[in-house]
TIMI-464002 format. One record per residue: residue in one letter; x, y, z of N, C-alpha, C in turn. Coordinates in steps of 0.2 Angstrom, whole numbers, plus 2048, in hexadecimal, padded with zeros to 3 digits. Last residue first. Example, Ala and Ser with C-alpha at 12.3 -4.5 7.8 and 13.67 -1.06 7.14 Angstrom:
2
resn | n.u | n.v | n.w | ca.u | ca.v | ca.w | c.u | c.v | c.w
s | 840 | 7F5 | 823 | 844 | 7FB | 824 | 840 | 800 | 827
a | 842 | 7E4 | 827 | 83E | 7EA | 827 | 842 | 7F0 | 827
END
This chain:
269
resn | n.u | n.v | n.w | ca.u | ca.v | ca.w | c.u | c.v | c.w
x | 9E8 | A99 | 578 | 9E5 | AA2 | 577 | 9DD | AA2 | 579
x | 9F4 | A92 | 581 | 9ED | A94 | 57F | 9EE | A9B | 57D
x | A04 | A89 | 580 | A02 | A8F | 581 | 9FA | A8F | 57C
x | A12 | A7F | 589 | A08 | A7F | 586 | A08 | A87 | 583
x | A1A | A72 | 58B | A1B | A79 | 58C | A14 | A7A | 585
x | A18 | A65 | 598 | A18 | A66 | 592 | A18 | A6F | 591
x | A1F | A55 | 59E | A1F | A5E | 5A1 | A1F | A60 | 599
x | A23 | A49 | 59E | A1E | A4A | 5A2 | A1C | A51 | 5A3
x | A33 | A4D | 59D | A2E | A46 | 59D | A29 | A48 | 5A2
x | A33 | A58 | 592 | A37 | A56 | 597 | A32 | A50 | 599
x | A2C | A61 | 58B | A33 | A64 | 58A | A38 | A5F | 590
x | A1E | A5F | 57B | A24 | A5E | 582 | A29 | A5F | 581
x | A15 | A6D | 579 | A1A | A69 | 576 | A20 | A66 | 57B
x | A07 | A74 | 571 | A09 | A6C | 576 | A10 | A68 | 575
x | 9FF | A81 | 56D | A04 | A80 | 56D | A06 | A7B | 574
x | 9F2 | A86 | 56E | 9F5 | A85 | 567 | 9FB | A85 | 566
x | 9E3 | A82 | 577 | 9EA | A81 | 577 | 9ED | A81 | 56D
x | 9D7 | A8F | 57B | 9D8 | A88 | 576 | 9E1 | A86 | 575
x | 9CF | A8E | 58A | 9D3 | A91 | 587 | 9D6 | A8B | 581
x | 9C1 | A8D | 58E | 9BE | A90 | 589 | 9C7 | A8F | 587
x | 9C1 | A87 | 59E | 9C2 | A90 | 59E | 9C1 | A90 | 596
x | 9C6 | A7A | 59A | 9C0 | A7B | 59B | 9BE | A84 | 59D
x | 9CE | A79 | 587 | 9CD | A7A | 590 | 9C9 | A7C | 593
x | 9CF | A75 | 57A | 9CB | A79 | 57C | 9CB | A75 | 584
x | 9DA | A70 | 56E | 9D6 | A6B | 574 | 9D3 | A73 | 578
x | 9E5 | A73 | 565 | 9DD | A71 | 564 | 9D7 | A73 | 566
x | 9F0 | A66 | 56A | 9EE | A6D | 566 | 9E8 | A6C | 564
x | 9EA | A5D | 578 | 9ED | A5F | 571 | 9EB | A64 | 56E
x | 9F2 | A5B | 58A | 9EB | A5F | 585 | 9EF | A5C | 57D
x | 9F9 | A4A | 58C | 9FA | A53 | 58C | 9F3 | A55 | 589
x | 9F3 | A3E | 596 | 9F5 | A42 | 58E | 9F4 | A49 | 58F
x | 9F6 | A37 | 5A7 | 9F2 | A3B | 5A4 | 9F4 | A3C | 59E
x | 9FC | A2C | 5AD | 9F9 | A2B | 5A9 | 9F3 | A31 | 5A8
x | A00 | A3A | 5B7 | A03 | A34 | 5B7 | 9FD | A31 | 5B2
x | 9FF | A4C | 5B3 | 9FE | A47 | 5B6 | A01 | A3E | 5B5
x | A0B | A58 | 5AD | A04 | A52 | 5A8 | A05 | A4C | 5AF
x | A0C | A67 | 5AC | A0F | A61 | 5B1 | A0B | A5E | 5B0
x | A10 | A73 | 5A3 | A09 | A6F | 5A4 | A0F | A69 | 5A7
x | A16 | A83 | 5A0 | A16 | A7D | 5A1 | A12 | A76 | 5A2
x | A10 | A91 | 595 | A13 | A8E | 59B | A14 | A87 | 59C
x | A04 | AA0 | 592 | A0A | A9C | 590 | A0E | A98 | 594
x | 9F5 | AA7 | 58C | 9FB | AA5 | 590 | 9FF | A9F | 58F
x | 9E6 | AAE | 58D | 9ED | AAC | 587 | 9F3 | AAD | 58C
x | 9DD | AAE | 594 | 9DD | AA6 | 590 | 9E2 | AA6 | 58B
x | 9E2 | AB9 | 59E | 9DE | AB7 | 59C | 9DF | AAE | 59A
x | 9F5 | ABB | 596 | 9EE | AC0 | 597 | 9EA | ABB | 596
x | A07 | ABA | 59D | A00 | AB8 | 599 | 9F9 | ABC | 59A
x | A0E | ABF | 5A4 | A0E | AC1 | 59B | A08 | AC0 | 599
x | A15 | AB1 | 5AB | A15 | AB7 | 5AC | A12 | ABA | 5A6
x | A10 | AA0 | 5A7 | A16 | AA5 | 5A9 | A12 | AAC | 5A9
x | A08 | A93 | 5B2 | A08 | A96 | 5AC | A0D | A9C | 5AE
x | A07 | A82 | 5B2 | A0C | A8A | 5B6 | A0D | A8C | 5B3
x | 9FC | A76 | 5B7 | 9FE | A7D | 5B2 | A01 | A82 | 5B4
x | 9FA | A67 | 5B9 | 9FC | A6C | 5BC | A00 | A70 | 5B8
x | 9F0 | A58 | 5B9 | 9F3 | A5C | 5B7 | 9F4 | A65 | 5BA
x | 9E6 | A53 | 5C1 | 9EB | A53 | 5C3 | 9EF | A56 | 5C2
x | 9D8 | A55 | 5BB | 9DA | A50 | 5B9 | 9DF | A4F | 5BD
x | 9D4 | A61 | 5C1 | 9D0 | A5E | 5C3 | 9D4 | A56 | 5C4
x | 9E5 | A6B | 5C0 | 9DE | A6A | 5BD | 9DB | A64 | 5C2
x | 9ED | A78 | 5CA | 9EC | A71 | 5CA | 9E2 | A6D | 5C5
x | 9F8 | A84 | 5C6 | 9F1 | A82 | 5C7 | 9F0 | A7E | 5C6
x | A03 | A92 | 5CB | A01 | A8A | 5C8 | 9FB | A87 | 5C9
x | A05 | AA1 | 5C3 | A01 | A9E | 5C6 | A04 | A94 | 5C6
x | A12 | AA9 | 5BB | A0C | AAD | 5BE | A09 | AA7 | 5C3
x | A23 | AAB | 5BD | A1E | AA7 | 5BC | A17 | AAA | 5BE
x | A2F | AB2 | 5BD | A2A | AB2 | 5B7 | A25 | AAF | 5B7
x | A37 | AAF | 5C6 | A39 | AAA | 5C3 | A35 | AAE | 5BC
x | A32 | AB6 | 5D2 | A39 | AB6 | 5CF | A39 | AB3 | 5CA
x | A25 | AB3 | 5D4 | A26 | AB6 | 5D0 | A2F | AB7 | 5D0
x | A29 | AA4 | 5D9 | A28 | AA5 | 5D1 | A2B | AAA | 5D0
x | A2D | AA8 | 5E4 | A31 | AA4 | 5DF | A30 | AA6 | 5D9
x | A24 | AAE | 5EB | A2B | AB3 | 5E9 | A2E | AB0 | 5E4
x | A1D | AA2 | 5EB | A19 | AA7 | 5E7 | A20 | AAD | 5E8
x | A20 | A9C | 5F5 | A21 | A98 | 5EF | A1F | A9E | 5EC
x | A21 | AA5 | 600 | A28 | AA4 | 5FD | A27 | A9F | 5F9
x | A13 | AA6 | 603 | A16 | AAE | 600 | A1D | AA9 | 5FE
x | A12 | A9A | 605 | A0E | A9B | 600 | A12 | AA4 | 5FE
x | A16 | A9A | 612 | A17 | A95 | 60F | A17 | A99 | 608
x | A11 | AA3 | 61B | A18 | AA6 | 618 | A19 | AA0 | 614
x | A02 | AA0 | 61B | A03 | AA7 | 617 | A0D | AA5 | 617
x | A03 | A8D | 616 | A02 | A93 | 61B | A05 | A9B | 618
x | 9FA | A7C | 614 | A00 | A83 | 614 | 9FE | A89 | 619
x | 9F0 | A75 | 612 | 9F4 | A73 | 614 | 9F9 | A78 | 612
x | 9E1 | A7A | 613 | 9E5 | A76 | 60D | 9EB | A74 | 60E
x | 9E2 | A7D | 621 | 9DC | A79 | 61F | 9E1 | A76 | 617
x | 9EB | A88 | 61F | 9ED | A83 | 624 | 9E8 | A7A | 622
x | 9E3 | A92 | 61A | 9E7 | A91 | 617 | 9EB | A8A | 619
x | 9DB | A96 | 623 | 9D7 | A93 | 61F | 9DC | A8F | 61A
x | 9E2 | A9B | 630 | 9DE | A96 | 631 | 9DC | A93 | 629
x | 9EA | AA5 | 62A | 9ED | A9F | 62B | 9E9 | A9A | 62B
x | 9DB | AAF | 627 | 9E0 | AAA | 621 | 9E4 | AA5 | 622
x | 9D9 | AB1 | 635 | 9D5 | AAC | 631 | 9D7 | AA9 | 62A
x | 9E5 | AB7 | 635 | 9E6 | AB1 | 63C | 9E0 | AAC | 637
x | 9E3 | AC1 | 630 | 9E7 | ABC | 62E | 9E8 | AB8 | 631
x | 9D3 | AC5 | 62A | 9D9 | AC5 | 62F | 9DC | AC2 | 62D
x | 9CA | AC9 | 61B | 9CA | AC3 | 620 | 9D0 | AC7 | 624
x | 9BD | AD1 | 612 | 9C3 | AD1 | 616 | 9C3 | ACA | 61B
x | 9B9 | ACA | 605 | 9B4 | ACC | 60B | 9BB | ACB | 60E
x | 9AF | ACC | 5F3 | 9B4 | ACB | 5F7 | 9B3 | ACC | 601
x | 9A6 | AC8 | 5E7 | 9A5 | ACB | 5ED | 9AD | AC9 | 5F1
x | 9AE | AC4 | 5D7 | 9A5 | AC5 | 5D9 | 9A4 | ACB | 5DF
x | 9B8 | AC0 | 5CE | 9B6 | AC3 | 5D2 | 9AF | AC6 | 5D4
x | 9B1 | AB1 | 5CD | 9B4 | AB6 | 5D2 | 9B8 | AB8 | 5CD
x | 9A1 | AA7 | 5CC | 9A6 | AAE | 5C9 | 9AC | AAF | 5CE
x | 997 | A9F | 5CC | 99F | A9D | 5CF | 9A5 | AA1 | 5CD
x | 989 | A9F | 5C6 | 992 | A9C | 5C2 | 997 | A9B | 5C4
x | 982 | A9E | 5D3 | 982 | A9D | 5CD | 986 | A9A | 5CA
x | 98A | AA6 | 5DD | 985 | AA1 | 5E0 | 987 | A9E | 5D9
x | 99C | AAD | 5DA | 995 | AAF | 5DB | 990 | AA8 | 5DB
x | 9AA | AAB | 5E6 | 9A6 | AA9 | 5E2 | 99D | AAB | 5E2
x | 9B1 | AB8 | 5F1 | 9AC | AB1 | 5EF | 9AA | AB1 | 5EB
x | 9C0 | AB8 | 5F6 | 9BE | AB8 | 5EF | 9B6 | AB3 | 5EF
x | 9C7 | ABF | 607 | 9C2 | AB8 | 602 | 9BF | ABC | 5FE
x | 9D5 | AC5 | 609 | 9D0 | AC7 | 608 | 9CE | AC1 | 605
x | 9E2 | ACE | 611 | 9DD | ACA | 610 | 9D9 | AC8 | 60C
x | 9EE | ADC | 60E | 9EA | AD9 | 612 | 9E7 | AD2 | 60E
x | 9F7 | AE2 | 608 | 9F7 | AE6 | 60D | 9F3 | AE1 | 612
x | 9FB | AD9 | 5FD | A01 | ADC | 600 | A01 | AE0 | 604
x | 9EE | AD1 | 5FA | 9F2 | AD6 | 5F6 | 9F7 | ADC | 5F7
x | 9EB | AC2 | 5FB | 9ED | AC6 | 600 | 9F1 | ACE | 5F8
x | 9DD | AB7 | 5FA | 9E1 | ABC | 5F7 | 9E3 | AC0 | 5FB
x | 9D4 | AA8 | 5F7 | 9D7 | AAB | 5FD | 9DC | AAF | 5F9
x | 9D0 | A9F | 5EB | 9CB | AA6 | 5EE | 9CE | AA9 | 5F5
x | 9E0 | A97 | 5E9 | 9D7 | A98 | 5E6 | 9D5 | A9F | 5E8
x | 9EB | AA3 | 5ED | 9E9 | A9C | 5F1 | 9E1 | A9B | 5ED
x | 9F3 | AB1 | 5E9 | 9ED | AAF | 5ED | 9EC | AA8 | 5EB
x | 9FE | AC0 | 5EC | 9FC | ABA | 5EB | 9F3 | AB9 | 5EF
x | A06 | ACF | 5E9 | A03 | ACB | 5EF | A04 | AC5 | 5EA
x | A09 | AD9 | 5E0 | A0C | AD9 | 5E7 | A06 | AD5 | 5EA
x | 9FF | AD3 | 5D4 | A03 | AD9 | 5D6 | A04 | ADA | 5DC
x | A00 | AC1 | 5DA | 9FD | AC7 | 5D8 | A02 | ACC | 5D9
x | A03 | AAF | 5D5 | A07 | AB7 | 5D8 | A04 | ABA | 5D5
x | 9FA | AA3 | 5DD | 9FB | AA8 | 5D6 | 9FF | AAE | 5D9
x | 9F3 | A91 | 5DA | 9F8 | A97 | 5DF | 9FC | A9C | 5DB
x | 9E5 | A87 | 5DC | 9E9 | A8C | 5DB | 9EF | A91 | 5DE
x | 9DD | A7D | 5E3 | 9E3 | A7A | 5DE | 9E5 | A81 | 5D9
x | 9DA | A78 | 5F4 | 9DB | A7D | 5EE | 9E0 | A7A | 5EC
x | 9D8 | A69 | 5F9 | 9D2 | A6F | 5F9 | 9D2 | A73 | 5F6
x | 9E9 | A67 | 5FF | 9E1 | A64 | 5FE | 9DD | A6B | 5FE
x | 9F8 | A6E | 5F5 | 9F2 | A6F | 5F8 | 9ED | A68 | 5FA
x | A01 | A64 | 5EE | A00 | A64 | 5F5 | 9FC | A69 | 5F8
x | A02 | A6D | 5E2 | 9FE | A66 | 5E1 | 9FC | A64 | 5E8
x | A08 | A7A | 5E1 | A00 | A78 | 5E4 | 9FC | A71 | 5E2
x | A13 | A74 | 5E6 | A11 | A78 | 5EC | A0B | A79 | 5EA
x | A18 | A6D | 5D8 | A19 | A68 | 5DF | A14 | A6D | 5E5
x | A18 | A76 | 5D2 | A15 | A72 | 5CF | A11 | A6F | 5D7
x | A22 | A7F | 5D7 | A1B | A83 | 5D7 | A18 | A7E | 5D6
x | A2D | A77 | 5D2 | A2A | A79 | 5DA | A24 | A7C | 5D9
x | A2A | A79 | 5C4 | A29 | A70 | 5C7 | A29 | A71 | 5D0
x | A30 | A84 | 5C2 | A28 | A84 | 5C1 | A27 | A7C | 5C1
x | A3D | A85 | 5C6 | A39 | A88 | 5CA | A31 | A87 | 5C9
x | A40 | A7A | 5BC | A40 | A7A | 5C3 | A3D | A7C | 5C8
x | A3C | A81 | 5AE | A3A | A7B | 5B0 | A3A | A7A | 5B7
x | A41 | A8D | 5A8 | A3E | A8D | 5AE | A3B | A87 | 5B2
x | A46 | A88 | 59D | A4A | A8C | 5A1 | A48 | A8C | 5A8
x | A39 | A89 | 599 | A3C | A81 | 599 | A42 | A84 | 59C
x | A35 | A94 | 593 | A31 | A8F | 599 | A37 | A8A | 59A
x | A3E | A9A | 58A | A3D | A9C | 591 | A3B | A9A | 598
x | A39 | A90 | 57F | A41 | A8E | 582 | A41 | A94 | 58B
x | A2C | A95 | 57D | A2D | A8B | 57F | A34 | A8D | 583
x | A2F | AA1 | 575 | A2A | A9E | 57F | A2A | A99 | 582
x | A39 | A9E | 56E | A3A | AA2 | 573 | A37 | AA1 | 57B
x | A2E | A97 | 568 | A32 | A94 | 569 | A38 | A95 | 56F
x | A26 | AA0 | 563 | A23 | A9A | 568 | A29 | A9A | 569
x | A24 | AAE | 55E | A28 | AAB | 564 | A25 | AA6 | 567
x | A1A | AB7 | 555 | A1D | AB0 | 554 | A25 | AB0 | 559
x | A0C | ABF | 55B | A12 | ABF | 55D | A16 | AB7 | 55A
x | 9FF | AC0 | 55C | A01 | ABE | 556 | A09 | ABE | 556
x | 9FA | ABF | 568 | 9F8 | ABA | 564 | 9FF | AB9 | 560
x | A00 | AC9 | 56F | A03 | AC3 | 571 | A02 | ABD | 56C
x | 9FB | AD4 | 565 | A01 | AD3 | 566 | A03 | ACD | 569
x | 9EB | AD0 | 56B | 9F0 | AD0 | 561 | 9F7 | ACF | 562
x | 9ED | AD5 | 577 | 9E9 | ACE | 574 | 9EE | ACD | 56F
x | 9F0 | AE3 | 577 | 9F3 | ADE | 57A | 9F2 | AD8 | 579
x | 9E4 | AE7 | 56F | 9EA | AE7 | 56C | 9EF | AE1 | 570
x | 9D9 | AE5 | 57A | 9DA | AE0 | 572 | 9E0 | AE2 | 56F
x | 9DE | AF0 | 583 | 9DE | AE8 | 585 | 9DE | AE2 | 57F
x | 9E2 | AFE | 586 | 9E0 | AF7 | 57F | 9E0 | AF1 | 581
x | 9DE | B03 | 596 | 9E3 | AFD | 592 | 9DF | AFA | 58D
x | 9D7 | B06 | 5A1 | 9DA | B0C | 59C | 9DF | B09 | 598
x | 9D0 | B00 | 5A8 | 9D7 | B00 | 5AA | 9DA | B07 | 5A5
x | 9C2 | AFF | 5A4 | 9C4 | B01 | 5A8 | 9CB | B03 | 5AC
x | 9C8 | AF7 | 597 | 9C5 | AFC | 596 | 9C5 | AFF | 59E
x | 9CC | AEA | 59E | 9D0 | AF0 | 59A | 9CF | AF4 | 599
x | 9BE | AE7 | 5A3 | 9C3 | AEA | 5A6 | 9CB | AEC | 5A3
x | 9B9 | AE4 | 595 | 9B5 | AE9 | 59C | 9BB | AEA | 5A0
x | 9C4 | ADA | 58E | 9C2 | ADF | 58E | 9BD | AE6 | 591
x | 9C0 | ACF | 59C | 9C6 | AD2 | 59A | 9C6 | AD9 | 597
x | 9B1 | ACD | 59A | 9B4 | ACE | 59E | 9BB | AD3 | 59E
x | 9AF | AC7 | 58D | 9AE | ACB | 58F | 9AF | AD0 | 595
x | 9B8 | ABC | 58F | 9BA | AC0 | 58A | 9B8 | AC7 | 58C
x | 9B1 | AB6 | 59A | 9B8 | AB7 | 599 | 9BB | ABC | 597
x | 9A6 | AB2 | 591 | 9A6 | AB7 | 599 | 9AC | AB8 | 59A
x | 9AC | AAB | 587 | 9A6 | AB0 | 584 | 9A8 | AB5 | 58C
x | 9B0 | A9F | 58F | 9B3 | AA3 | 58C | 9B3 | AA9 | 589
x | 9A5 | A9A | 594 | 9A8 | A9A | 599 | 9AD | AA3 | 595
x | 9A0 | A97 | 587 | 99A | A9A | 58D | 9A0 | A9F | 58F
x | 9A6 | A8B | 584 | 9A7 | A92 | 580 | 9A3 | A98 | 583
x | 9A8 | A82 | 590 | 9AC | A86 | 58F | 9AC | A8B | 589
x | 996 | A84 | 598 | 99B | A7F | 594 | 99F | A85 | 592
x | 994 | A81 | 5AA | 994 | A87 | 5A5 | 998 | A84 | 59E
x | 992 | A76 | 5B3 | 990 | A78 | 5AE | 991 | A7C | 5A8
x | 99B | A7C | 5BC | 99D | A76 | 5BA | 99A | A73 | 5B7
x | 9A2 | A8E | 5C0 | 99D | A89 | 5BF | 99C | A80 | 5BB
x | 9AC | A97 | 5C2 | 9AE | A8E | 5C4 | 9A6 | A8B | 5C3
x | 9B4 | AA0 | 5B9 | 9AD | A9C | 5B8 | 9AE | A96 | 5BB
x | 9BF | AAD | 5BD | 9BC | AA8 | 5BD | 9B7 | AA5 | 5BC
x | 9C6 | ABB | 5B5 | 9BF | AB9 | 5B4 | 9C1 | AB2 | 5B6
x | 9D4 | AC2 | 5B7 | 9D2 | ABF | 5B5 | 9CB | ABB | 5B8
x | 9D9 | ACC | 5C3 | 9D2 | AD1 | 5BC | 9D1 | ACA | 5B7
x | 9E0 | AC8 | 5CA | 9DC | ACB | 5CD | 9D6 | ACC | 5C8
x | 9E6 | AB7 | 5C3 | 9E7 | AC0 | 5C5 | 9E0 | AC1 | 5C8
x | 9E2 | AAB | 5BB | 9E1 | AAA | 5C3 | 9E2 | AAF | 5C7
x | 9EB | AB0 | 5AE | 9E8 | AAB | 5B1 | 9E8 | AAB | 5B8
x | 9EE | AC4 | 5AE | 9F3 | ABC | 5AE | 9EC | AB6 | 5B0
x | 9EB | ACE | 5B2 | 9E6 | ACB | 5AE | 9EA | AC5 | 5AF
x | 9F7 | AD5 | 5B9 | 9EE | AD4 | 5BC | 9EA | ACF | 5BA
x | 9FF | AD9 | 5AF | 9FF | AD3 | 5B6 | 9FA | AD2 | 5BA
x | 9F9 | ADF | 5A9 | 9FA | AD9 | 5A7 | 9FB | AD6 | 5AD
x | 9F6 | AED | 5B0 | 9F2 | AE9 | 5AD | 9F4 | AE1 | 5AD
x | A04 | AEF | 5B2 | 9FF | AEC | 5B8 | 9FA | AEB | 5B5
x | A0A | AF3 | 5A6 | A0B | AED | 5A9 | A08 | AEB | 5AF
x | A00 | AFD | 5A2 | A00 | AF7 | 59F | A03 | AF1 | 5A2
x | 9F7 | B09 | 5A9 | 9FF | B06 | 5A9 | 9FE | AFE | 5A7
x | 9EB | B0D | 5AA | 9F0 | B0F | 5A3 | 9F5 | B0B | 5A3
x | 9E5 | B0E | 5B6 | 9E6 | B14 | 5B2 | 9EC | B12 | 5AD
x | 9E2 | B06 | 5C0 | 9E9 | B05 | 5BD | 9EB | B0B | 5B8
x | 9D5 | B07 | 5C7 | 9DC | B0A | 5CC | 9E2 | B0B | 5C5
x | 9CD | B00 | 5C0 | 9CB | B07 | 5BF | 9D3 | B0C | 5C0
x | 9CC | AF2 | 5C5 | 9D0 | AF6 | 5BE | 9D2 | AFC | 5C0
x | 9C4 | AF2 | 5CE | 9CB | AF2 | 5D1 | 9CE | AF3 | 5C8
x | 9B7 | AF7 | 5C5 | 9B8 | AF9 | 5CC | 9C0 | AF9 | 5CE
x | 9B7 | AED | 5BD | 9BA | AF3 | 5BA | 9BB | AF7 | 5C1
x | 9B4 | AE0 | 5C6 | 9BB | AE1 | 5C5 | 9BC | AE9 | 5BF
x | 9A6 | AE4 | 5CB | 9AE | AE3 | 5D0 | 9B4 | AE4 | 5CD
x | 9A0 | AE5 | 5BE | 9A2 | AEA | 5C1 | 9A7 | AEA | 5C8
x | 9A4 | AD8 | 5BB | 9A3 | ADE | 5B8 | 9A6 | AE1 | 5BD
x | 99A | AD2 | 5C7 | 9A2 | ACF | 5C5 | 9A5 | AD3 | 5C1
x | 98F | AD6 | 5C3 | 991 | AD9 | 5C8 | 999 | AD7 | 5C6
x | 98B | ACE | 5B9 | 98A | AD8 | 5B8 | 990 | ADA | 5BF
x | 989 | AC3 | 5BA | 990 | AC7 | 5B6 | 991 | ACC | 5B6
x | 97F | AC3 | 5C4 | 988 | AC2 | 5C6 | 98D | AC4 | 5C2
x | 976 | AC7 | 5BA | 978 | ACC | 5C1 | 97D | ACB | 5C2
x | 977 | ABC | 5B5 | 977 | AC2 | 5AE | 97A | AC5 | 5B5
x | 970 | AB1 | 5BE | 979 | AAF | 5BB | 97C | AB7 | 5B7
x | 966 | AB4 | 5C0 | 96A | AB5 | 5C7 | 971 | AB5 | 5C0
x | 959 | ABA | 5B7 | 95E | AB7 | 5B6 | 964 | AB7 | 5BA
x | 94E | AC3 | 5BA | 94E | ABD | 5BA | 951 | AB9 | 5B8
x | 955 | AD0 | 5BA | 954 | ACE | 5C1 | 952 | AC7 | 5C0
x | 95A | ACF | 5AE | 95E | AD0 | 5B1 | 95B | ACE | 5B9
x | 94E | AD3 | 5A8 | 950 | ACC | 5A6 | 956 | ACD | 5AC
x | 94A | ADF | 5AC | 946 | ADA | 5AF | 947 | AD4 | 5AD
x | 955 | AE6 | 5A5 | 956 | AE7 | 5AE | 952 | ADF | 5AD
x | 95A | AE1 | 596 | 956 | AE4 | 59A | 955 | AE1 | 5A2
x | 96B | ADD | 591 | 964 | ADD | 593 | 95F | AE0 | 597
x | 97C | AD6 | 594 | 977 | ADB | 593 | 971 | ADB | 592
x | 981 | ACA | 599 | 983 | AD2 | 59D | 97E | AD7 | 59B
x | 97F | AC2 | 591 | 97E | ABF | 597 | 97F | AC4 | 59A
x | 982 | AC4 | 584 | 97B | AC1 | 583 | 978 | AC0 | 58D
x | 98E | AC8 | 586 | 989 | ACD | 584 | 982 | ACA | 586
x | 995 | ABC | 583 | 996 | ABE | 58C | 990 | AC4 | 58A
x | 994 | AB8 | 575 | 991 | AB4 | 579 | 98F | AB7 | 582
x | 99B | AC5 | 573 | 991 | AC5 | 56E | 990 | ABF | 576
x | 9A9 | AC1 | 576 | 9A3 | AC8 | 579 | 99C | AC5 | 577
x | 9AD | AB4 | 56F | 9A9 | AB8 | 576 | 9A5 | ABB | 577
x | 9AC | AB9 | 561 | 9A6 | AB5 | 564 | 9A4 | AB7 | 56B
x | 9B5 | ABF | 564 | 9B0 | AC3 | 561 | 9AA | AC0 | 561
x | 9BE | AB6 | 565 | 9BD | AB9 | 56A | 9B8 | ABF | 56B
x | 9BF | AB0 | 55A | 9BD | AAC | 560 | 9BB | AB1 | 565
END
């Protein structure tokens, strides 16, 4: 699958300059690229800030918020992605794949979620009461809100590229009076959002993220990219994903198993 990636993200990063000028989408992922080997570049080898970078919704995970883009597209850029900037971090990055892949601890990673139930039902409850943003992720020493990101010294807007909707794309310092301001619009605030985000990360939790449907994924700590592991708070007359089911990011769920009424413990590759 993931070998498909690449060849699929290849077909979109690489080619002659004057394809590249008459294709804006090829440019963005060039550039999106290059942003994120750009903040790899810093981690020199150290594998646990790798990971914690790459986690769903992290600094070095690839978003495609295009609403077109079909999900094995999505997936292929991802893939791509990922790998470019392990190479820029100085981290096998495929190795670290293989081992979560081929790791036999489901049941280890079912019983450590489920441990965590409470604390990953308030991260449920803190980004469902957003309006307007449906993400909330603890970064290495900070956090970030969808495209508003603080990384423990400052501010900063994550914009999406025109096209596919990449981020990391362009970033653009903001103040913090302009973060409270935009932070307030969704209904929260920087000290609000720093002590749901100390919880987690005390807890092991990387992000919670609200799907379009209603459903809410609070995913744990560990995970890389499309391989991750964690809770799914299934909407009111919503059905859990089924083994199988391909997620709109490309990620295939190979593990659905309820752990409480309405809360299921998930894990994509």
């Amino acid at each position: 699958m993931r070998v498909v990636g690449v060849a699929l993200a290849s077909l979109i990063v690489l080619g002659a300059s004057a394809s590249v000028a008459q294709d804006p989408a090829r440019e963005e992922m060039r550039t999106a690229i290059e942003t994120g080997m750009t903040l790899a570049s810093g981690i020199n080898g150290n594998v646990a800030i790798f990971r914690s970078a790459v986690v769903q919704y992290g600094p070095l995970d690839l978003r495609v918020q295009s609403s077109t883009a079909p999900p094995r597209s999505i997936r292929g850029m991802r893939d791509y992605f990922f790998g470019a900037v392990g190479q820029a971090a100085g981290v096998d990055a495929l190795a670290l794949i293989k081992a979560f892949e081929s790791c036999a601890c489901d049941a280890a990673r079912r019983d450590s979620a489920v441990a965590l139930l409470e604390s990953a039902r308030s991260a449920a409850r803190a980004v469902s009461a957003l309006h307007g943003a449906a993400v909330i992720v603890a970064w290495p020493g900070g956090w970030a809100v969808d495209t508003l990101a603080y990384d423990g010294t400052g501010f900063v807007m994550r914009q999406p590229s025109p096209v596919l909707g990449l981020v990391p794309w362009q970033t653009h310092p903001v103040a913090r009076e302009q973060a409270e301001v935009w932070l307030g619009h969704v209904g929260t605030s920087v000290d609000a959002v720093s002590r749901v985000v100390s919880d987690m990360a005390a807890h092991g939790l990387a992000s919670a993220a609200r799907d379009a449907n209603g459903d809410v994924r609070v995913t744990r700590a560990g995970g890389m990219a499309s391989d991750a592991t964690g809770l799914i708070f299934v909407a009111s007359n919503n059905t859990p994903p089924s083994v199988g089911a391909i997620g709109r990011a490309g990620d295939r769920y190979v593990t659905v198993t309820g752990v409480a009424p309405g809360v299921y413990f998930y894990e994509t590759h």
